[in-house]
MARKEVO-820085 format. One record per atom (N, C-alpha, C, O): residue in three letters; atom name; x, y, z. Coordinates in steps of 0.05 Angstrom, whole numbers, plus 32768, in hexadecimal, padded with zeros to 4 digits. Atoms other than C-alpha are relative to their C-alpha. Example, Ala and Ser with C-alpha at 12.3 -4.5 7.8 and 13.67 -1.06 7.14 Angstrom:
<pts>
{'ALA'; 'N'; {8012; 7FE8; 8000}}
{'ALA'; 'CA'; {80F6; 7FA6; 809C}}
{'ALA'; 'C'; {8012; 8018; 8000}}
{'ALA'; 'O'; {8027; 8018; 800D}}
{'SER'; 'N'; {7FF0; 7FE8; 7FFF}}
{'SER'; 'CA'; {8111; 7FEB; 808F}}
{'SER'; 'C'; {7FF1; 8016; 800E}}
{'SER'; 'O'; {7FFB; 802C; 8012}}
</pts>
This chain:
<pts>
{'UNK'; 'N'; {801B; 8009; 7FFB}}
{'UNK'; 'CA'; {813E; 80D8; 8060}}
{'UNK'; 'C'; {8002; 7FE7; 8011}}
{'UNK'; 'O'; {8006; 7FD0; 8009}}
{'UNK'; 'N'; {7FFC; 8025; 7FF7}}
{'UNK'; 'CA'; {8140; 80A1; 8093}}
{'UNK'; 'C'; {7FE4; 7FF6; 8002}}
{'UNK'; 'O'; {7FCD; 7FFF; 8000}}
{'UNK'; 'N'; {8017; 801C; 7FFF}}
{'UNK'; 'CA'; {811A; 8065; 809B}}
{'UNK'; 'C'; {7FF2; 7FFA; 8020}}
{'UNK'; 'O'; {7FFD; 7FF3; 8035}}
{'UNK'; 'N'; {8013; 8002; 7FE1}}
{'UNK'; 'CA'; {80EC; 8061; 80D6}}
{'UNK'; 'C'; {7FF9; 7FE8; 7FFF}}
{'UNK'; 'O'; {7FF9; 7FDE; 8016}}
{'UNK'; 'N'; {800E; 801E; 7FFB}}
{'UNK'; 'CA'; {80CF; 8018; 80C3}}
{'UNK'; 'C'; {8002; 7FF7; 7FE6}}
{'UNK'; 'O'; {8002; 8004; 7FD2}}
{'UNK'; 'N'; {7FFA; 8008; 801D}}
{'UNK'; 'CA'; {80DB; 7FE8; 8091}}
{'UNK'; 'C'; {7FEE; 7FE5; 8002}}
{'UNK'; 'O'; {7FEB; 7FDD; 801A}}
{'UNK'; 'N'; {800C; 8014; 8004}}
{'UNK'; 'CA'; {80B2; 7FAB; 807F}}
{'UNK'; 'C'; {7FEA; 7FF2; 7FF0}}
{'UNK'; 'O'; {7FD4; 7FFE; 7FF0}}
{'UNK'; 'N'; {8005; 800D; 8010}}
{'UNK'; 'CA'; {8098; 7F7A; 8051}}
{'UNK'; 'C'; {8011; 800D; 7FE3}}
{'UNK'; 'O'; {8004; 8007; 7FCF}}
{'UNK'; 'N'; {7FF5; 7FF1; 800B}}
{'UNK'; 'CA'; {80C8; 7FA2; 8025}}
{'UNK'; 'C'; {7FFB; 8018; 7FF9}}
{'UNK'; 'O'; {8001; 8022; 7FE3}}
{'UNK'; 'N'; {800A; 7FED; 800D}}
{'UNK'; 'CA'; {80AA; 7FDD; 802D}}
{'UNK'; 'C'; {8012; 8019; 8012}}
{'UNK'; 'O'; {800D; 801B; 802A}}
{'UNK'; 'N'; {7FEF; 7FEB; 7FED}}
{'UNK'; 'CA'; {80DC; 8018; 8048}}
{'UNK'; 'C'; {7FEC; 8016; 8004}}
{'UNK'; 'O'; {7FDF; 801E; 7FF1}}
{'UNK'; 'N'; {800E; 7FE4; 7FFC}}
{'UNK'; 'CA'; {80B5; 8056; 806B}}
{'UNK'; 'C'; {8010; 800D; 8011}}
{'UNK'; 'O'; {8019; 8005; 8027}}
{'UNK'; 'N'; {7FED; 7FE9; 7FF9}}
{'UNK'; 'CA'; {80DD; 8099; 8075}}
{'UNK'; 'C'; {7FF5; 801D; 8001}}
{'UNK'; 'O'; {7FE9; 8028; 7FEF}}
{'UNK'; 'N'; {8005; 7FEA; 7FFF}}
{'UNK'; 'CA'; {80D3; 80D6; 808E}}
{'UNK'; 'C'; {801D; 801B; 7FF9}}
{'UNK'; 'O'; {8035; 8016; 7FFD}}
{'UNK'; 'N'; {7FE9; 7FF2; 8008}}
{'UNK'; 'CA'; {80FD; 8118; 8076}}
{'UNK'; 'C'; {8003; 8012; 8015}}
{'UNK'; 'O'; {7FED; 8014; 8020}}
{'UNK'; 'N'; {7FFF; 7FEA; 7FEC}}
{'UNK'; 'CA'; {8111; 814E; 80AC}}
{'UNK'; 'C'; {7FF2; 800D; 7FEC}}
{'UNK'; 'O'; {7FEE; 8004; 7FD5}}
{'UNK'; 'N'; {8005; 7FE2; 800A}}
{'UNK'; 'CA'; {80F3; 8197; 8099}}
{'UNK'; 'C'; {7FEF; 7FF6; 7FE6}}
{'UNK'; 'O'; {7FF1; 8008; 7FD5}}
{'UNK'; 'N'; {8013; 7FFA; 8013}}
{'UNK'; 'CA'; {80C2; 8180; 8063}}
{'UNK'; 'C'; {7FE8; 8006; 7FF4}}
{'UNK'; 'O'; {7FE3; 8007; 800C}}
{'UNK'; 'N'; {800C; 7FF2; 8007}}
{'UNK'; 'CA'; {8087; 819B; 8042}}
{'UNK'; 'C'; {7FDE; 7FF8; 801B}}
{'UNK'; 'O'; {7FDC; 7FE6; 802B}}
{'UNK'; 'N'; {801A; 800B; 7FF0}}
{'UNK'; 'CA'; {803E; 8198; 8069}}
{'UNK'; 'C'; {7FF2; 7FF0; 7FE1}}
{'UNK'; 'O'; {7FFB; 7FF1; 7FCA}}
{'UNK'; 'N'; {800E; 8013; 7FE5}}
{'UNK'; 'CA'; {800D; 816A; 806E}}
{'UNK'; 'C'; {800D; 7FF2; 8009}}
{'UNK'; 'O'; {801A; 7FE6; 7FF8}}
{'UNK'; 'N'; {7FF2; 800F; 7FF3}}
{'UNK'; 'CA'; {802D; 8147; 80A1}}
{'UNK'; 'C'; {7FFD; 7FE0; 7FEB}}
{'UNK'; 'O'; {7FE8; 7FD7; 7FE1}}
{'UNK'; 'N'; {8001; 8017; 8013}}
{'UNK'; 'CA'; {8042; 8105; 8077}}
{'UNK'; 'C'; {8017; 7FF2; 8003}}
{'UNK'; 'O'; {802A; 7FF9; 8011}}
{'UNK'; 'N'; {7FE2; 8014; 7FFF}}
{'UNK'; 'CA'; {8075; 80C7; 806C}}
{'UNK'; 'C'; {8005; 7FF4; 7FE5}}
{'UNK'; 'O'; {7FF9; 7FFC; 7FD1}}
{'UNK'; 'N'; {7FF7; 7FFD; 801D}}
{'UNK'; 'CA'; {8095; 80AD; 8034}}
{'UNK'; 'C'; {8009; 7FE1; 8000}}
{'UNK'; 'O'; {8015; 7FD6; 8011}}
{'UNK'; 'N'; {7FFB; 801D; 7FFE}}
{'UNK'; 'CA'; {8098; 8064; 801C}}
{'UNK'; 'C'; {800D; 7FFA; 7FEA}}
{'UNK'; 'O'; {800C; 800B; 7FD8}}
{'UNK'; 'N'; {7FEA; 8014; 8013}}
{'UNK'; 'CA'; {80C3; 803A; 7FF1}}
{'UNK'; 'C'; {7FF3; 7FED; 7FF7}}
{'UNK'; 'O'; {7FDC; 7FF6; 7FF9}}
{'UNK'; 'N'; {800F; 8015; 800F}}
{'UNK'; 'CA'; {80A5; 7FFD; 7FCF}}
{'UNK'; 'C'; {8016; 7FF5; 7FE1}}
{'UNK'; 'O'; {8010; 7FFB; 7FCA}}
{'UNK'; 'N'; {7FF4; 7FFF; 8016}}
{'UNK'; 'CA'; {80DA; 7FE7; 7FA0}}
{'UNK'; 'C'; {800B; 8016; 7FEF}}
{'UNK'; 'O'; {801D; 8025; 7FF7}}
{'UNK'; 'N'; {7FF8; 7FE3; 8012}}
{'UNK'; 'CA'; {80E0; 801C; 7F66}}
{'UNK'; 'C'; {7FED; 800F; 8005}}
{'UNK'; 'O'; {7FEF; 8026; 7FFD}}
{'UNK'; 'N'; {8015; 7FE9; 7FFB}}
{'UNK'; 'CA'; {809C; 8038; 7F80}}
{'UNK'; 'C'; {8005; 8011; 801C}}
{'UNK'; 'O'; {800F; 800B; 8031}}
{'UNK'; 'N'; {7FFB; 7FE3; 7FE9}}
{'UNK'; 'CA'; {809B; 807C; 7FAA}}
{'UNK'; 'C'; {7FE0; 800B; 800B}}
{'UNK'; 'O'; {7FD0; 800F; 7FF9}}
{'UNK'; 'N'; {8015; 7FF4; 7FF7}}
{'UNK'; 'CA'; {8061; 8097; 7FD1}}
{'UNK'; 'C'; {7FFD; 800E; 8009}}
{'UNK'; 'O'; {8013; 8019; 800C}}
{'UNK'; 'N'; {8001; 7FE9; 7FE8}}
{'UNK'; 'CA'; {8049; 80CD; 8001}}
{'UNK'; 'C'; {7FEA; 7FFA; 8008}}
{'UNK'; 'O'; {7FD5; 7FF9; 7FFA}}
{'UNK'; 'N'; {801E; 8008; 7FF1}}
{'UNK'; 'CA'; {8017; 80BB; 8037}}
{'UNK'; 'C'; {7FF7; 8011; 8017}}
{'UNK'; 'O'; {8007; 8012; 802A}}
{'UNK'; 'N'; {8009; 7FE7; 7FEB}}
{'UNK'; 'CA'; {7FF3; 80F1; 8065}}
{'UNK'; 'C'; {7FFF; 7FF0; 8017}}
{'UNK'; 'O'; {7FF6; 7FD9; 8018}}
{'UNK'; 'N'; {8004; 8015; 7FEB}}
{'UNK'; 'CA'; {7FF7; 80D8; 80A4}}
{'UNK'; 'C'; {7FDF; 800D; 800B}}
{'UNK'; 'O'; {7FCD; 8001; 8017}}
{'UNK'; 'N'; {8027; 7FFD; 7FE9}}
{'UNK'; 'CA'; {7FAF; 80FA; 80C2}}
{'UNK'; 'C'; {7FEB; 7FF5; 7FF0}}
{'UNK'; 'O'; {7FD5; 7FF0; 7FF9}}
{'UNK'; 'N'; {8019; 8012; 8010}}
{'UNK'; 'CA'; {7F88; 80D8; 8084}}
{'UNK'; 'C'; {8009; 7FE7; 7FF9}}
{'UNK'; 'O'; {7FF9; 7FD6; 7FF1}}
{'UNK'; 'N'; {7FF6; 8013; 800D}}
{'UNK'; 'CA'; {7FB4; 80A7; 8071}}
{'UNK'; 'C'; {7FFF; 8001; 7FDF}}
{'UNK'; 'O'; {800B; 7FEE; 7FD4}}
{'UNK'; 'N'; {7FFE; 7FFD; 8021}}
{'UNK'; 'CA'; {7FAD; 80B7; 8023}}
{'UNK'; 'C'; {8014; 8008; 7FF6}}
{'UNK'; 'O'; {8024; 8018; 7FFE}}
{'UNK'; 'N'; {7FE3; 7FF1; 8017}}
{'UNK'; 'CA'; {7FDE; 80BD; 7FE9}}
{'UNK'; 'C'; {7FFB; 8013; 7FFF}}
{'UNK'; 'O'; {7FE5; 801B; 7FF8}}
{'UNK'; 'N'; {8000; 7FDC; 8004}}
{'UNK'; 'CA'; {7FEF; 8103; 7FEA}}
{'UNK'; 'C'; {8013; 7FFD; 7FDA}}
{'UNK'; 'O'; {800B; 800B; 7FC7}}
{'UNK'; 'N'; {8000; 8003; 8011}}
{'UNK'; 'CA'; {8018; 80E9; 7FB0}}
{'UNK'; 'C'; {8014; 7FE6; 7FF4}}
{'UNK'; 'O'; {801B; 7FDA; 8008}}
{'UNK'; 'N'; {7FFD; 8012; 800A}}
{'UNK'; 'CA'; {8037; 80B3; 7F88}}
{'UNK'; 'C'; {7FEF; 7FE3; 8002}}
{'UNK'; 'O'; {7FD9; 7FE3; 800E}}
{'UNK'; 'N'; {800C; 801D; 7FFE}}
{'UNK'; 'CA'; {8024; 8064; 7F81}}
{'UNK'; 'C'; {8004; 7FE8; 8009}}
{'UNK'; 'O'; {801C; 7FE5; 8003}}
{'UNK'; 'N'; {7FFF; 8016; 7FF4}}
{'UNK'; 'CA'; {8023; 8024; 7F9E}}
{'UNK'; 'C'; {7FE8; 7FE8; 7FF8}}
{'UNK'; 'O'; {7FD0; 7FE9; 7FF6}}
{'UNK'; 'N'; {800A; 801D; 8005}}
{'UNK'; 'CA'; {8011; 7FE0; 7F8F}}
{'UNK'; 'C'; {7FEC; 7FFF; 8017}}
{'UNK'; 'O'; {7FF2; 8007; 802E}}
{'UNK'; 'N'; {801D; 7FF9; 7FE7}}
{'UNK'; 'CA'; {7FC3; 7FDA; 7FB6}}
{'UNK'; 'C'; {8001; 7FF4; 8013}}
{'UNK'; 'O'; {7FF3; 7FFA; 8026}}
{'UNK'; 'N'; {7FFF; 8018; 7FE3}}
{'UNK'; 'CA'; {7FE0; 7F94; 7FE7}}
{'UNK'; 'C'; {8011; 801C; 800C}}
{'UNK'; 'O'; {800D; 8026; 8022}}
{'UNK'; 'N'; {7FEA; 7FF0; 7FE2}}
{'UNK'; 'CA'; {801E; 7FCC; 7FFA}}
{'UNK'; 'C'; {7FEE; 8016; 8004}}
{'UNK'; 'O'; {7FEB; 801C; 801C}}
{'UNK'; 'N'; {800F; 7FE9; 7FF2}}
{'UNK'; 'CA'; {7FF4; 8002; 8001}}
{'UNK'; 'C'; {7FED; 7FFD; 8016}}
{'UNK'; 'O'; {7FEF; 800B; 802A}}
{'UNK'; 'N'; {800D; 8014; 7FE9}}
{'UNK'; 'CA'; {7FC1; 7FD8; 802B}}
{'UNK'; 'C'; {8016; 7FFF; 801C}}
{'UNK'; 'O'; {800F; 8008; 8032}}
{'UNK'; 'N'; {7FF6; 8007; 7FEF}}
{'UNK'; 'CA'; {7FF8; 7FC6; 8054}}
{'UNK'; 'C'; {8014; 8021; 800B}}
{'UNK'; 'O'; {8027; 801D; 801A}}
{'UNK'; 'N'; {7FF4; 7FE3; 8003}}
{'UNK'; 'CA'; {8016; 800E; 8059}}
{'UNK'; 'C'; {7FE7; 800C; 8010}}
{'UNK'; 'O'; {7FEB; 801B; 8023}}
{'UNK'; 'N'; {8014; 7FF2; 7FE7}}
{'UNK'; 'CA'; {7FD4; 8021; 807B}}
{'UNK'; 'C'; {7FF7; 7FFD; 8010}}
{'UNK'; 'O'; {7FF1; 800E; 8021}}
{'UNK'; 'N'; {7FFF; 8011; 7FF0}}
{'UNK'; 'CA'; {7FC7; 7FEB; 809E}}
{'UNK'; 'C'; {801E; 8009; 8021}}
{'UNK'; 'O'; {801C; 800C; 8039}}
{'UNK'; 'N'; {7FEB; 7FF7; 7FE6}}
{'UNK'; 'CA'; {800B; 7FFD; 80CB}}
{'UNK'; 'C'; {8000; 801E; 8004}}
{'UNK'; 'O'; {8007; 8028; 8019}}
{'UNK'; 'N'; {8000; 7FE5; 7FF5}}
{'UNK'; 'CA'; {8004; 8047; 80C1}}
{'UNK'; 'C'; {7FEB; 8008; 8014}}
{'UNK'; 'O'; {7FEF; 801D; 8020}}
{'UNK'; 'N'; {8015; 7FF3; 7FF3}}
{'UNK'; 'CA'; {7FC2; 804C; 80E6}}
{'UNK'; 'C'; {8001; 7FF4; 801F}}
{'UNK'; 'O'; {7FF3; 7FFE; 8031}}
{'UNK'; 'N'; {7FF6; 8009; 7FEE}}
{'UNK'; 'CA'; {7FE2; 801C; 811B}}
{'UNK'; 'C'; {8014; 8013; 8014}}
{'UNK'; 'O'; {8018; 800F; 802C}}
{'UNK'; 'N'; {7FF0; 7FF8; 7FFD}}
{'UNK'; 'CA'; {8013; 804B; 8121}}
{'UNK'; 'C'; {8003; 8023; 8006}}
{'UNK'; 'O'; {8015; 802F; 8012}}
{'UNK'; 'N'; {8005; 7FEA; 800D}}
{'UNK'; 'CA'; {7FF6; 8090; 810E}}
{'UNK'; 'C'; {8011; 8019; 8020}}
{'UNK'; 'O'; {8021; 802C; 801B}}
{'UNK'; 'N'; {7FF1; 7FEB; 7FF8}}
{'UNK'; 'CA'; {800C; 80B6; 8152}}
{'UNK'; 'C'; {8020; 7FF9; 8007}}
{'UNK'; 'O'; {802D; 8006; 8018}}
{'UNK'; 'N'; {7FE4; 7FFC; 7FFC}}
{'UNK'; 'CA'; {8054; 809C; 814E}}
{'UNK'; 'C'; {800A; 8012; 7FE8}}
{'UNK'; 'O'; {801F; 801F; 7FE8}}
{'UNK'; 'N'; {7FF8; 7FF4; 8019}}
{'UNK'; 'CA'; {8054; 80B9; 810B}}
{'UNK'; 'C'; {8002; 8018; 8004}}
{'UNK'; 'O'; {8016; 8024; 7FFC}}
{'UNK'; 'N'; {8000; 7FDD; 7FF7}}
{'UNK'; 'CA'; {8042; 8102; 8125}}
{'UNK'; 'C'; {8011; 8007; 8010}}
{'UNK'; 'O'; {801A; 801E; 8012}}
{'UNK'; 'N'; {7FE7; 7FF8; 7FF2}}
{'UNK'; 'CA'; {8072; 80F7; 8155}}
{'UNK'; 'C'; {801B; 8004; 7FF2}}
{'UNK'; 'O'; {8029; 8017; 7FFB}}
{'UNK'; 'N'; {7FEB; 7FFF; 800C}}
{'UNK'; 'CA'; {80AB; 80EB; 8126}}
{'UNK'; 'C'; {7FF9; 801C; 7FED}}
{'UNK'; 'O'; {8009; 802F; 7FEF}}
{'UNK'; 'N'; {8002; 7FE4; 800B}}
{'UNK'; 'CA'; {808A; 8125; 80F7}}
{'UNK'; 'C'; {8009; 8017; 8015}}
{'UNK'; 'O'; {8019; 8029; 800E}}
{'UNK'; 'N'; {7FF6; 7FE5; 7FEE}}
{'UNK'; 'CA'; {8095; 8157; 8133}}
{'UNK'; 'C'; {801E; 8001; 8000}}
{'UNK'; 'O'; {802C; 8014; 7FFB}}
{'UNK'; 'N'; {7FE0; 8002; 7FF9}}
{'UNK'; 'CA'; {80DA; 813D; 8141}}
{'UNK'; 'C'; {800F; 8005; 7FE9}}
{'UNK'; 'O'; {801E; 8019; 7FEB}}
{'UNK'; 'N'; {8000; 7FE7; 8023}}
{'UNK'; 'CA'; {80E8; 814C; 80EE}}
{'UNK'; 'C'; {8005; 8018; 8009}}
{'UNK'; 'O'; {801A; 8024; 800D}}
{'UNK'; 'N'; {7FFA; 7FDD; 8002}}
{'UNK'; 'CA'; {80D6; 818F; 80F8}}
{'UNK'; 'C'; {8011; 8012; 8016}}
{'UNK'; 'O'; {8018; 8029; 8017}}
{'UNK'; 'N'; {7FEA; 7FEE; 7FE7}}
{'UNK'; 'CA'; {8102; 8198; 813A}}
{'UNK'; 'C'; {801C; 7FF8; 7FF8}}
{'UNK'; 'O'; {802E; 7FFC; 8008}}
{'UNK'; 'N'; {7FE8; 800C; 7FFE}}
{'UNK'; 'CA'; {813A; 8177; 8115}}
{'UNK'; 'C'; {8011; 7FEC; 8010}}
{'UNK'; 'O'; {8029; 7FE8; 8010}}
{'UNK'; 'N'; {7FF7; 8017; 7FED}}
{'UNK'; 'CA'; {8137; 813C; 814A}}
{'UNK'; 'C'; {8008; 7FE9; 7FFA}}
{'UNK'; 'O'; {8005; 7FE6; 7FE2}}
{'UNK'; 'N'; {7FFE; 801B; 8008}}
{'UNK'; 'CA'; {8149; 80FA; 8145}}
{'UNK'; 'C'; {7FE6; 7FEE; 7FFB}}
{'UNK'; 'O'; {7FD5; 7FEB; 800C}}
{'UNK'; 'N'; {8021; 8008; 7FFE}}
{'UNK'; 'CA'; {810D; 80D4; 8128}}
{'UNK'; 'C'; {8003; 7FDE; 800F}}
{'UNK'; 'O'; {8017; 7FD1; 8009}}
{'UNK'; 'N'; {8004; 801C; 7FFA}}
{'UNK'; 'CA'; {8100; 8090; 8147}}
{'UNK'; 'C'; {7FF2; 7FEB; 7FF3}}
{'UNK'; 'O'; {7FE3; 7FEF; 7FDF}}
{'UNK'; 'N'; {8003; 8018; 801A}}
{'UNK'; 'CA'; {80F1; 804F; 8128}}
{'UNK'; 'C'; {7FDF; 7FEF; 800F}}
{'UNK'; 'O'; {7FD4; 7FEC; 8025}}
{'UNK'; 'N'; {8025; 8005; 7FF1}}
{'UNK'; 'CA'; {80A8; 8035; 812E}}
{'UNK'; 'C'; {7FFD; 7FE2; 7FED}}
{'UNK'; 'O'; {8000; 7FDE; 7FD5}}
{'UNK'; 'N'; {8000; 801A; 8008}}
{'UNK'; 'CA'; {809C; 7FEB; 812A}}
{'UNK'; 'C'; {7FF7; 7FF3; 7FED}}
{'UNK'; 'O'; {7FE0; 7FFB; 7FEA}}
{'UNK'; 'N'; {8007; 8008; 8024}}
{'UNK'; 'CA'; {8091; 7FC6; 80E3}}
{'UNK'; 'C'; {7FDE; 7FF7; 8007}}
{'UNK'; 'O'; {7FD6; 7FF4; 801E}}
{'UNK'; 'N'; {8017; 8017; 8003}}
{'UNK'; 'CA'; {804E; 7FA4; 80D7}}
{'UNK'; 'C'; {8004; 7FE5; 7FFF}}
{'UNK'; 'O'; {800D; 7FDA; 7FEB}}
{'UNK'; 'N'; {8003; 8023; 7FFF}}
{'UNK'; 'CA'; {804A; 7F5A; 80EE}}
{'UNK'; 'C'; {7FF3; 7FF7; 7FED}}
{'UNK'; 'O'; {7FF0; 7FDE; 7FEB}}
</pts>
């Protein structure tokens, strides 16, 4: 699962070949999430409401690099790394 962007300690990773809705996957300490990228909503787990804030805050900054790395996933490409939140 690599790491596409990391910051304020928050790791977000995408998996090659995994399930639909297109989505990304965050770290937060011991917490785990799943975030849709075309709504931005927990598809599932939890997060503390400042990291989650800040988890949407850069995803919606970000939203078509994210589709880009989802396509590249499903072609088995190399995903590229998309800039943290300042």
């Amino acid at each position: 699962m690599p790491a596409i962007s990391r910051f304020f300690g928050i790791v977000i990773t995408m998996n090659y070949n995994d399930h639909s809705p297109p989505h990304f996957h965050v770290r937060y300490g011991n917490r785990k999430a799943l975030v849709a990228i075309d709504t931005l909503g927990l598809i599932r787990g939890h997060l503390p409401p400042r990291v989650l804030g800040f988890v949407v805050e850069w995803a919606s900054q970000h939203r078509a690099a994210l589709a880009e790395n989802w396509d590249l996933a499903k072609r088995q490409q190399p995903l590229q790394p998309i800039q943290p939140l300042e």
